[in-house]
N, C-alpha and C positions, 0 to 999 in steps of 0.2 A: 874704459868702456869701448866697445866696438857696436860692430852691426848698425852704423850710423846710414842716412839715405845715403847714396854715391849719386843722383842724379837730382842738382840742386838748381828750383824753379823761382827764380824772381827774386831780387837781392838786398843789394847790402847798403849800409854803410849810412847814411847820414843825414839830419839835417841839422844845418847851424841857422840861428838867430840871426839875420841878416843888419837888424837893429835900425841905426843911423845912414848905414848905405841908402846908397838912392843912386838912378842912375846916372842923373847928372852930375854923383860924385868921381866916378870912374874916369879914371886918369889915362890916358895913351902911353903910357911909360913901357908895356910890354912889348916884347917887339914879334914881327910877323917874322915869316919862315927866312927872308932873305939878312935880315940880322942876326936870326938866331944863329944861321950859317956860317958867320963870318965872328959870331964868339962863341958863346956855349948857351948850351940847353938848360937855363935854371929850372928845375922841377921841385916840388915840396911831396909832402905826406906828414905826418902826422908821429911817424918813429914810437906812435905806443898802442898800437894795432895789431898785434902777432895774431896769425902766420904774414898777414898783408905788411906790416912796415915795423919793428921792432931793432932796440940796440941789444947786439950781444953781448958775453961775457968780455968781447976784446975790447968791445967799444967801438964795434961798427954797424954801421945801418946795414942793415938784410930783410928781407923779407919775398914777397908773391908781388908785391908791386913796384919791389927795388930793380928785382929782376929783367920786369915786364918793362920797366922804364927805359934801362939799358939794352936791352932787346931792341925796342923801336929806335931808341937812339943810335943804333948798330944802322939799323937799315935805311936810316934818314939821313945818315954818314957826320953826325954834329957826337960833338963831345958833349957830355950830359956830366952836370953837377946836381947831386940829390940832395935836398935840404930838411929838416926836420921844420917842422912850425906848430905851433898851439891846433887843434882841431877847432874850436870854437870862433876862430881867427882867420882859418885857412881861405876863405871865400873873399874875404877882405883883403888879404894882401895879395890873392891873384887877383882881384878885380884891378887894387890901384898899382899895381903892376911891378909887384917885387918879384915875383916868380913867372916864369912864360907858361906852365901849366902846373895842375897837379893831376898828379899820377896817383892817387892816395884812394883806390875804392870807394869812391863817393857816389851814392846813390845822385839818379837823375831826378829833379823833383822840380814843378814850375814855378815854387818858389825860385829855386835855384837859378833856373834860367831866366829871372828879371837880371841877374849879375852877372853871370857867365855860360860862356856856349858851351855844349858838348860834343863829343867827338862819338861814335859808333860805341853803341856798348861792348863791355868785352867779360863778362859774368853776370848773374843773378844772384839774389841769396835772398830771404824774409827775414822778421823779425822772430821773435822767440822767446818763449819767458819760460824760467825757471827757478826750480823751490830748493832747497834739500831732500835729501832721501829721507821717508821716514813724515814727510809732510804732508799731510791728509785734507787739509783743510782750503786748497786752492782749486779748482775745478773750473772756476770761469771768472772774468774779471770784473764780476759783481764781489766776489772772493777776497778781492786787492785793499777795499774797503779798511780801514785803518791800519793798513799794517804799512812797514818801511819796505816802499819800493825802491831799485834801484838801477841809473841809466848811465850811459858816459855821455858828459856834458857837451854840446852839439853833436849828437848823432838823427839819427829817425827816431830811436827809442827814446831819447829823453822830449822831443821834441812829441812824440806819441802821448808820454808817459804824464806831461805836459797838461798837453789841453785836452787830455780824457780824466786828469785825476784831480784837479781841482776840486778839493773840498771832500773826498774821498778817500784819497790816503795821503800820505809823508812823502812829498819825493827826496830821493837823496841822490846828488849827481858826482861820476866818481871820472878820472884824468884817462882812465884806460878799462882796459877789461881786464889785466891782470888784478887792479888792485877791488874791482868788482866781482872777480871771483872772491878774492879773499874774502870781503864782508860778507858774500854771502852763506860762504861754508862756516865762517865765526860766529852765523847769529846777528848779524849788526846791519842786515835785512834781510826781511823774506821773502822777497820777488826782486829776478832781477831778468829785465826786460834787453833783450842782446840781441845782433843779429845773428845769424846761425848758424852760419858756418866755423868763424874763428873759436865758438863755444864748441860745436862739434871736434873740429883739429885739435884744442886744449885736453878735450875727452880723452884721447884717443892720445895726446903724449903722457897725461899724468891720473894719477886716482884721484877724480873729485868727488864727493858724496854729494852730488845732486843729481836731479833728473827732470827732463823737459817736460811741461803739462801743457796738454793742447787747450786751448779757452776760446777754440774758434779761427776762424780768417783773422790774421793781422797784415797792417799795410806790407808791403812787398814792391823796390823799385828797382831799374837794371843799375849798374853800374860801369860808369863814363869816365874819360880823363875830360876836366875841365880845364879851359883856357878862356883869356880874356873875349871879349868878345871883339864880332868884326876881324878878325885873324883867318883870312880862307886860305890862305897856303900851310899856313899851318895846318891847318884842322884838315885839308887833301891829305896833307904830307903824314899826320897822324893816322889819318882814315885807310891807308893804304899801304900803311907800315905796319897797321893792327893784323891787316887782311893776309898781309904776308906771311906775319909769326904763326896764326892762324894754319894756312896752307903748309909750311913747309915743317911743321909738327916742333916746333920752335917752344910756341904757346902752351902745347900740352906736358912738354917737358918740366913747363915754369911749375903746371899745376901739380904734377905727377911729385914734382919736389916738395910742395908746399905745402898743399893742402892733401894731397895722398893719391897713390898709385890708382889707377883705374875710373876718378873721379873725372866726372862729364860737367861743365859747366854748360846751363844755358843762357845762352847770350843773346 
């Protein structure tokens, strides 16, 4: 499918279940910019997020945020190591300080910032639900009402799909959006609640027989790198290395690769 927006307002990506954290759980283990300098840059994402963080056929991490990662690590002159980690998880182990940030398209959300600071947003995207082709019966999410929805497990959408469907419908929570595409084109649900740009991109590499239903405003947050918090060199150093990629057309290159030529995020 084509003829997708190219000018995408308010964005993506996540909320996780914060659970047991607290803040007085939050360890000092990560280190601020003057250590990162003198070893490497641990960064995480999520590795099942395509176009944003996905393993290839070779069996290496690539993606919009692998890219974007090594970019700022270029201009903040440290060596970057990318990691994969559970999505459900990722808030936790950069809180108690396995990773110095994640670069992994995470929506800014004040949940979020009881456990970790953000850095300058650097995209937008919303949420987005979708049926198959051929589907008549969804219209609005009074609609949703017994049927199997479906979300990937800490994101915005499951965490939406959450505390709006209690008692409502079936949620079913899936590891990525690749394998939520699949159930959804197989029948094994009939809504599935995504953010919308990585469904748009999907679009737009393969034939899928489904199609987007508007059901209203849905939430919509920017998208930040998180780091531990109390980190201000880092988060300078971050902030000013975004601004860089930004100005010297670095940044638009990463989008024009990823998510598609001519594509404007707003940030």
């Amino acid at each position: 499918m084509t003829n997708h927006k190219k000018l995408f307002r308010h964005p993506l990506v996540a909320v996780m279940t914060l659970g047991a954290i607290t803040l007085a759980s939050f360890s000092a283990q990560a280190r601020d910019l003057p250590e990162i300098q003198n070893d490497v840059f641990q960064v995480a994402n999520s590795g099942a997020y395509p176009p944003f963080s996905y393993v290839d056929t070779s069996g290496n991490l690539v993606g919009f945020d692998v890219d974007i990662a090594e970019a700022l690590a270029d201009r903040m002159g440290v060596e970057v190591n990318i990691q994969t980690s559970p999505w459900n998880g990722i808030v936790a182990a950069l809180a108690g300080g396995r990773f110095d940030a994640c670069i992994c398209s995470m929506s800014v959300t004040e949940e979020r910032r009881q456990a970790v600071d953000f850095t300058d947003s650097y995209y937008s995207s919303g949420l987005s639900v979708w049926v198959q082709e051929g589907t008549d019966d969804v219209a609005s999410i009074d609609d949703f009402e017994g049927k199997a929805v479906g979300s990937t497990l800490g994101e915005t959408g499951n965490q939406w799909a959450t505390e709006n469907g209690e008692g409502k419908w079936r949620n079913q929570t899936f590891q990525g959006l690749p394998d939520m595409l699949n159930a959804l084109t197989t029948g094994r649900i009939d809504v599935m609640i995504a953010d919308d740009i990585p469904v748009y991109v999907a679009l737009n590499e393969q034939e899928l027989a489904i199609k987007q239903v508007d059901v209203g405003e849905l939430p919509s947050w920017p998208a930040a790198i998180a780091i531990q918090k109390n980190k201000p060199e880092l988060m300078e150093a971050l902030d000013s290395a975004l601004a860089e990629i930004k100005a010297d057309g670095t940044y638009q290159k990463i989008v024009d690769k990823w998510i598609g030529e001519g594509v404007e995020f707003d940030s």
